[in-house]
Structures are given as C-alpha cells and as structure tokens.
N, C-alpha and C positions, 0 to 999 in steps of 0.2 A: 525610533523603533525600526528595522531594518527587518527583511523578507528572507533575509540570511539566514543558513543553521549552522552548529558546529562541524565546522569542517577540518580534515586531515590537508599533510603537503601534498596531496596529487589533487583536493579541490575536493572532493569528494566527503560527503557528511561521514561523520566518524562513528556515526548509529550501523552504517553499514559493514566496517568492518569488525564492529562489537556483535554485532549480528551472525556472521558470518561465521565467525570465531565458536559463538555460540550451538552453530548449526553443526559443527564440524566436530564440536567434543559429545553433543547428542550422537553424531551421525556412529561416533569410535564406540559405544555404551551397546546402541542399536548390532551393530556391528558382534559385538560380542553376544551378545543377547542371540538373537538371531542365527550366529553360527552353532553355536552351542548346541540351541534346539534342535535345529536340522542334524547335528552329528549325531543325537541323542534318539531322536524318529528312525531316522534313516538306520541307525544300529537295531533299534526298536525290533523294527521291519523286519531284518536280516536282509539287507539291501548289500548288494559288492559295491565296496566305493573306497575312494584312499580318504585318509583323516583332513588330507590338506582341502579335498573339493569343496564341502560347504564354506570354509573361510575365502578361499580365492573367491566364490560367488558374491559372499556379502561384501566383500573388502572393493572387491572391482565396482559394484555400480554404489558403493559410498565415495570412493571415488570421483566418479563420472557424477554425482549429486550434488557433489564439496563443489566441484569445480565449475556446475552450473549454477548454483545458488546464488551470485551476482548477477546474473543475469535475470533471475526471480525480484531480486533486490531492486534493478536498473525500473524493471516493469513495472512493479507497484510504486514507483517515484515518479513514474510517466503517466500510469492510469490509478492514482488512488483511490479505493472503495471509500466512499465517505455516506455519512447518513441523507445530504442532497443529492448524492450522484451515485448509488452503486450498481445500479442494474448490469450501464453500461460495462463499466469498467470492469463486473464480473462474468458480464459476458464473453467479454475481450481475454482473460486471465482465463477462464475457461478453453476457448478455442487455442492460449496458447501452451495446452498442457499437451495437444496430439503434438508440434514439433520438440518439445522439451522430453513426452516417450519416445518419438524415435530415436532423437539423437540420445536416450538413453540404453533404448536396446544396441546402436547401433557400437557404443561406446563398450559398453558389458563384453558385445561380442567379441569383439576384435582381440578384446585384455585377455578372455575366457579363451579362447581359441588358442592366443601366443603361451596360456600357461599349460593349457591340457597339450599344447606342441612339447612344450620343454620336459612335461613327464610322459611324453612320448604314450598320451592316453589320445581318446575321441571325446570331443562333447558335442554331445547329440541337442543343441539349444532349439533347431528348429523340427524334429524327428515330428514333433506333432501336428507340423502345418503352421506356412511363418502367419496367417493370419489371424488363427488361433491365440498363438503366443503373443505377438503383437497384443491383439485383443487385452489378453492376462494381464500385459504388462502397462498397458494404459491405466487398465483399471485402478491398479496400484500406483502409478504414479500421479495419475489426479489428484488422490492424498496426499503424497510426497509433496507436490505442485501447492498443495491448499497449508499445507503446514508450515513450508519453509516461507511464503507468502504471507502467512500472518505471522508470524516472525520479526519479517520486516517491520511489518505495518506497525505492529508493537512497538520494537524497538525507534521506530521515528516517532510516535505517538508520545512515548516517555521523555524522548532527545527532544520533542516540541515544548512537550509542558515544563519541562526544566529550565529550558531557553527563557519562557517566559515569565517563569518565576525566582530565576537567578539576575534578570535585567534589574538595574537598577532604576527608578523612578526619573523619568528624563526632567532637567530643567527647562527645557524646549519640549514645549506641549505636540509641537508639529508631527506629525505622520508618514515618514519615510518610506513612497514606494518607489517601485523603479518600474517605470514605462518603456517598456524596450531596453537602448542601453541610458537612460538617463537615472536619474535621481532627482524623484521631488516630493517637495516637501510641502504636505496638507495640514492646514488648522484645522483641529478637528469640526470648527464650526462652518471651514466651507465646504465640509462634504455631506451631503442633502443622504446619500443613504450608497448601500455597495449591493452588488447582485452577483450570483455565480453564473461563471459564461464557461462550461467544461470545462477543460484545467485553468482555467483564469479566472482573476474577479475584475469586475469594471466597478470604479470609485468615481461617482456623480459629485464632482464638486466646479464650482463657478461657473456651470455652463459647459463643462467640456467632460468628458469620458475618457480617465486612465484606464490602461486593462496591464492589470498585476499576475505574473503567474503566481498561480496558488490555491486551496483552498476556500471555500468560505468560512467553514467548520472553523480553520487554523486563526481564521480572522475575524471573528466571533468574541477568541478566546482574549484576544488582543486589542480588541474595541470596545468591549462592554464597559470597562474602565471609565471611557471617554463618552461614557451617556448611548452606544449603538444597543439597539434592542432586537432580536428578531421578529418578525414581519409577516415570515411564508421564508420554505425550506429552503429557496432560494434567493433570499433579499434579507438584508439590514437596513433597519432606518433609523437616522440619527433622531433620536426622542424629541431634542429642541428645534428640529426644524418641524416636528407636526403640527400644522392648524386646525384639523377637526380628523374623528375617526367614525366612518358613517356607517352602518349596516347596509350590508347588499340584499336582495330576497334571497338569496343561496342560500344565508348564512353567511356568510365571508365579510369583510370590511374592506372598504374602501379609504383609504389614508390619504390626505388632503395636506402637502408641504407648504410650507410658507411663502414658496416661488410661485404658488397657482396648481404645481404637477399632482395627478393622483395617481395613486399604486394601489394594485392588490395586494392583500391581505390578508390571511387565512385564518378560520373562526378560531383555531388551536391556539395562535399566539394574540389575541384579542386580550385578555386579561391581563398577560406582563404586559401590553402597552398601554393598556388604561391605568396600568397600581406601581407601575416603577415609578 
C-alpha cells in the first residue's frame, strides 16, 4: 500500500485538475447568470450604461478566480481540514482569503480599467472609497475562497476513497510508508499504534518512530482492514498489540500495549475497542 495518489505527467494529483476544470465550467454558468441579472436591474433602474459593462465585470474577476483556483487547490493539500485537525487549518484558509481579495480586486482592476480605456468610457471602481470596496469585495470572496476550497477537498476526498477501493488486495501483507525519502515496509503486526503529528502521522513500530506525510483520517481508512481501531481523535491502535483497557476517573481509558506502553484513550471510542 503506497501514500501515493493518482497523479498526472507534471506529478501533480489528477483530482486537481478535474477540480479545476470543474470550477471553471461553474465559474462560465455563474458568469452568465450574473451578467444577465445586472443588465436586467441596472435597465430596471433606468441606469446609463452600455450592454457590454455588466459582462466585462463578471467575465474579468472569473477570470482572475479561474486562475487563482490552483493556488486554493495547492492550500488545502498543504493544510487539510480534517475531523482531527481543522481548527488550525481553518484558521489558516481563513487568513488566507484577505491576500487571495486583494490580488482579486487588484486583478479586476487593471482588466476593468484596459476595457473601459478601449471604449474610451471611465470606471469609477474606487468612487466610493478604496476601503469601503475593498471591504465589499472581501466579503464576497470569503465565499468564493470557501467554495472553490471545498471543491478541492471533495474532489481529493472522492480521488482517496477510489484509490482505495480500486487497490487490489496485496499478497504482501507489509505497509508501505515513506520516511523522508526512503521506502519502508511495516508488518502490520510490528506497528504498536499511529498518531497524527500536523500534517504527518508517526507509525510506532519496533522501537523506532516513522513520521509519514499525511492524514490520519486517510490512514484510518487504510488500516482498519489490518485489525487498526481508533483510540482518541488523534491515535490508532493496533487491536492485537492491547493487553488491558483500564478506566481513568475522567471517564477516558487508559490502553496498556503488550511492550509495557500506555496511551490515552477517549471515552467515545471505548466501545469499538472492547466489541471489535
């Protein structure tokens, strides 16, 4: 079993540019949609304006969206929100929606400006005060930011569970992670239990600590097969190495391995470890 996912010729998982693609036939829909309405208000109104300005608006910051959406994509492969870890990493995706509005107003402008030059109009984008609009335009790309974002996330979510349910049954029991740049290979019964270390898991086996980039959620889905059970939101323990499961006063358990080590334990996953 390898830590590997489908990947395209530049290396690159191939969920991302299914993704991508994805985002960009939304973004053409949006686009229409959108202009549309604005031609439709703004006539409403009895507003002066030429036919072409609401499409040039939407056309340019889809644009400028299309072409930042890999870089949305890169982010959540870097800080995945997962059910052990998402605080962090939403915190992080959060702070990074202020440079992802700038460089989107700053992008709008520039397109908005060259085309109200070429029909020799004015657009007035910052008339209201650039921190005002700013403001506006954060607002609205927070969502943009949270959509294209879970997008990803989806589309690797699907690219994982496929991966794992297209692998064929290996004749070699062993557990293929990669420490750095190596490649090695775990019986499943020398590994005592796995823990999430932020973007990496550490695999306790013989005495020594592999640390795997990745998931623990991803490695859950790929060890349970092999007797792992969850433990607490951030630890697996392999079933056959436990020698007793004690209660703490908390409430919690304390899990006693067959080397001597004890782990914590959370009262929630107490029951799959006593009935699997």
């Amino acid at each position: 079993m390898t830590t590997g996912g489908e990947t395209g010729t530049s290396g690159r998982p191939r969920f991302e540019l299914r993704a991508w693609i994805f985002i960009a036939l939304v973004s053409l829909v949006v686009v229409a949609v959108n202009a549309s309405s604005d031609f439709l208000e703004m006539q409403r109104a009895g507003l002066d304006f030429e036919w072409w300005e609401p499409v040039a608006w939407e056309i340019t910051s889809a644009i400028v969206i299309i072409a930042m959406a890999p870089l949305i994509g890169l982010a959540v492969r870097r800080w995945p929100p997962t059910r052990d870890n998402f605080i962090r990493p939403g915190l992080i995706h959060f702070g990074l929606t202020i440079p992802f509005a700038i460089v989107h107003v700053a992008g709008i402008y520039a397109m908005r400006n060259a085309i109200y030059w070429l029909g020799d109009a004015h657009y007035g984008f910052f008339d209201d005060g650039m921190a005002l609009v700013l403001f506006y335009e954060w607002r609205k790309d927070v969502l943009s930011y949270a959509v294209i974002a879970a997008t990803y996330w989806i589309f690797q979510y699907i690219a994982e569970r496929r991966q794992v349910a297209a692998a064929p049954t290996p004749t070699d029991q062993r557990i293929e992670v990669r420490d750095g740049g190596a490649a090695v290979f775990l019986a499943p019964a020398e590994i005592a239990h796995v823990e999430a270390a932020g973007n990496y898991v550490e695999f306790h086996a013989g005495g020594r600590t592999h640390l795997v980039r990745g998931t623990l959620a991803s490695w859950e889905t790929r060890l349970m097969a092999r007797g792992f059970v969850r433990a607490h939101r951030s630890r697996l323990v392999n079933r056959a190495r436990i020698a007793a499961i004690k209660p703490t006063p908390s409430g919690d358990i304390e899990i006693t391995l067959d080397d001597g080590r004890v782990l914590a334990g959370s009262r929630r996953y107490r029951e799959a470890l006593e009935t699997r």
